[in-house]
N, C-alpha and C positions, 0 to 999 in steps of 0.2 A: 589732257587732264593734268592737273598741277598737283603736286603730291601733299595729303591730308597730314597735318602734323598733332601731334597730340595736343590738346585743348578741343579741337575741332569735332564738330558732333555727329555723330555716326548714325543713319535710320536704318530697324532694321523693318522689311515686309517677315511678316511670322512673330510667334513670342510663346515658341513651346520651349524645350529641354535645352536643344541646341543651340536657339537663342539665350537662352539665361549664360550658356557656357559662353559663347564668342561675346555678351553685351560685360561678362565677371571678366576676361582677358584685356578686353577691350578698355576698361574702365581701368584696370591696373598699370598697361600704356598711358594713360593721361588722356582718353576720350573720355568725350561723353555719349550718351545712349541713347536713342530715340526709339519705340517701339512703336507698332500700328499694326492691331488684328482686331478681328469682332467682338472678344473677349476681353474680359478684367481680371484686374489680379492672377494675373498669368507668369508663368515661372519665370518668361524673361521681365514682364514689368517688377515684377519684384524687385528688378537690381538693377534698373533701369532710371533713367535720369527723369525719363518721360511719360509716359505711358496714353497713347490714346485710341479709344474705343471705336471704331466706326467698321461699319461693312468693306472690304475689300471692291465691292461694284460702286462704293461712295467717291467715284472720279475727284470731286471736287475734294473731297476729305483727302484724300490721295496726294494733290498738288499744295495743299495747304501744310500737309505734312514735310511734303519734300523741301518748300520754301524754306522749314526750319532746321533743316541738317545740310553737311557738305557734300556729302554721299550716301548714297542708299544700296543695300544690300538684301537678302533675302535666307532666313534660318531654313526655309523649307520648300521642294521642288513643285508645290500646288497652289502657290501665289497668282492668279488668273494674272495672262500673257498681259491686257489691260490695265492692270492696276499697275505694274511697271512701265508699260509706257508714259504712261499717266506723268509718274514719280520721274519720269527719265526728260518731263520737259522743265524741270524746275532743279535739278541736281543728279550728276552721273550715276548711273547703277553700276553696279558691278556684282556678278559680273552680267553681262547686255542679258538685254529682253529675247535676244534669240537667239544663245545659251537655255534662258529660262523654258522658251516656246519647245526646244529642242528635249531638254530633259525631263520635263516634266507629263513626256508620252514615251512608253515603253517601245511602241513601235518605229516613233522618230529616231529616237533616240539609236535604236538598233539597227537601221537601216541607216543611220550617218555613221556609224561605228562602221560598219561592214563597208561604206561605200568610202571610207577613209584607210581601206587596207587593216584594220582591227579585229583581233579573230572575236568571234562571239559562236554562241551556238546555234547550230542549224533553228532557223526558226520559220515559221508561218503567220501570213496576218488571218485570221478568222474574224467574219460578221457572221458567218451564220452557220446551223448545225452542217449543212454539207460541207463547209469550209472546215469545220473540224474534222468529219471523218475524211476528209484528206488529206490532213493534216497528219490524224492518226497513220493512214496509209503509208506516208512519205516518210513516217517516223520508225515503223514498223519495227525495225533492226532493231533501235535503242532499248525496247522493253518499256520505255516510261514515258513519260515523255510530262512538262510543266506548263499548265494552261494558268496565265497572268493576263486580271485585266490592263487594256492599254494605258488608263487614264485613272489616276486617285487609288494607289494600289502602294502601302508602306507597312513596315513591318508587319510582314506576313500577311495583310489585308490583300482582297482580292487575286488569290491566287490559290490553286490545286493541284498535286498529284496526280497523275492517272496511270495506273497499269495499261497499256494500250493492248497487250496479250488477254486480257480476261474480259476489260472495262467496255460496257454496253453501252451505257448511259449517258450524254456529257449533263456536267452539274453545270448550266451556262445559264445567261441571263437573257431574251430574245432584245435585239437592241446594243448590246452591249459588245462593245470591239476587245477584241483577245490578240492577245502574241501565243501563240502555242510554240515552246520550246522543246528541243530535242534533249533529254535528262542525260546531261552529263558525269559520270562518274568522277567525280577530283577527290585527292588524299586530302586537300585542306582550300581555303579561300585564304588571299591575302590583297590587302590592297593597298595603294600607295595617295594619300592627298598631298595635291602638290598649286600652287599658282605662278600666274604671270604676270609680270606686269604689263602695264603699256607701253612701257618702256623699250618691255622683250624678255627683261631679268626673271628666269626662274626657279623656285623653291620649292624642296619636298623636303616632309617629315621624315621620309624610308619608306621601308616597306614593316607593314602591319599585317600579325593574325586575326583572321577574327573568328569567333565561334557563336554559332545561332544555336536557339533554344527555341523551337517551336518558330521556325521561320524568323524569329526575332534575337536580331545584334543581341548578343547576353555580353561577352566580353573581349575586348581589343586589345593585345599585347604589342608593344614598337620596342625593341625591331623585332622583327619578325622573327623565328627558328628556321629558316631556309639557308640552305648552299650561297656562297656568296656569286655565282655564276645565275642562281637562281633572280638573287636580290638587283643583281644588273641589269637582266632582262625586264622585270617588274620594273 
């Protein structure tokens, strides 16, 4: 892949919050913007060079899109696996379709984590109530434990609490795949965004606080308040 220079037109898959912020960056480098979601007048077409409306299952709209930018990207982890491949025979995605395929299932995601030496927490995959209360069982110690669906599950959406010591009930959907997590106690969350290139070259912002409201990102401090021994390992 040859490196995009600024003039060069950038597509993004998505055109919520986080597209309008990388298409307003983007645009201040000396791109231009391309957007493509189901929707109009959407926060990232607002400030976007381009804007066009079509279904994400619209293959053809897909390729026609990609034809017109140098690169294509994606603001959000629920871009269907196909609509990037789609996009990836007409101009490079980044980052790949199986990245996308990977992150955008709670379960993949967590068992590529763990089987790449990544600590995560104890978890379980559930399809069904028995697979929960084994889950529960296996959980027993922690007191809590986090039932997240596997698939389409963002700020705070599809995902629950459970006391495992009281709780009878599961609030579940029959059909529907869960990660049941072991409820971890931490003083604080922090994260670090970072990329690569093809090259190999790569970049991090630091490490970041962040604080939830209701399950939901409220606000992100960089750099973070942590021990600098802390900030190394992060």
């Amino acid at each position: 892949m040859n490196p995009i220079p600024p003039g060069s037109t950038v597509g993004v898959l998505g055109s919520g919050q986080l597209g309008r912020m990388f298409a307003i960056a983007a645009r201040q480098m000396g791109y231009r913007v391309h957007t493509f979601s189901p929707d109009s007048d959407t926060p990232t077409g607002q400030v976007a060079d381009v804007e066009v409306t079509a279904s994400y299952d619209d293959l053809d709209a897909v390729r026609a899109f990609a034809r017109g930018v140098s690169v294509v990207t994606f603001e959000f982890e629920n871009v269907p696996a196909p609509t990037a491949a789609a996009a990836a025979e007409f101009a490079p995605v980044r980052p790949g379709g199986a990245v996308l395929h990977t992150t955008q299932h709670r379960l993949r995601e967590k068992t590529f984590l763990s089987k790449h030496g990544f600590p995560v927490a104890p978890f379980r995959h559930a399809r069904t109530v028995e697979d929960l209360e084994a889950a529960r069982q296996a959980f027993a110690t922690h007191g809590k434990a986090v039932v997240k669906t596997a698939a389409f599950g963002y700020d705070g959406k599809g995902q629950f609490t459970v006391d495992l010591r009281t709780h009878v009930k599961w609030n579940w959907s029959p059909g529907t795949e869960y990660v049941v997590e072991a409820f971890i106690d931490f003083e604080r969350e922090v994260s670090v965004v970072a990329a690569r290139g093809v090259d190999g070259s790569f970049a991090h912002w630091g490490v970041i606080e962040n604080t939830h409201v209701n399950h939901i990102l409220d606000l992100s401090v960089a750099p973070a308040s942590v021990p600098p021994d802390v900030a190394r390992e992060a």
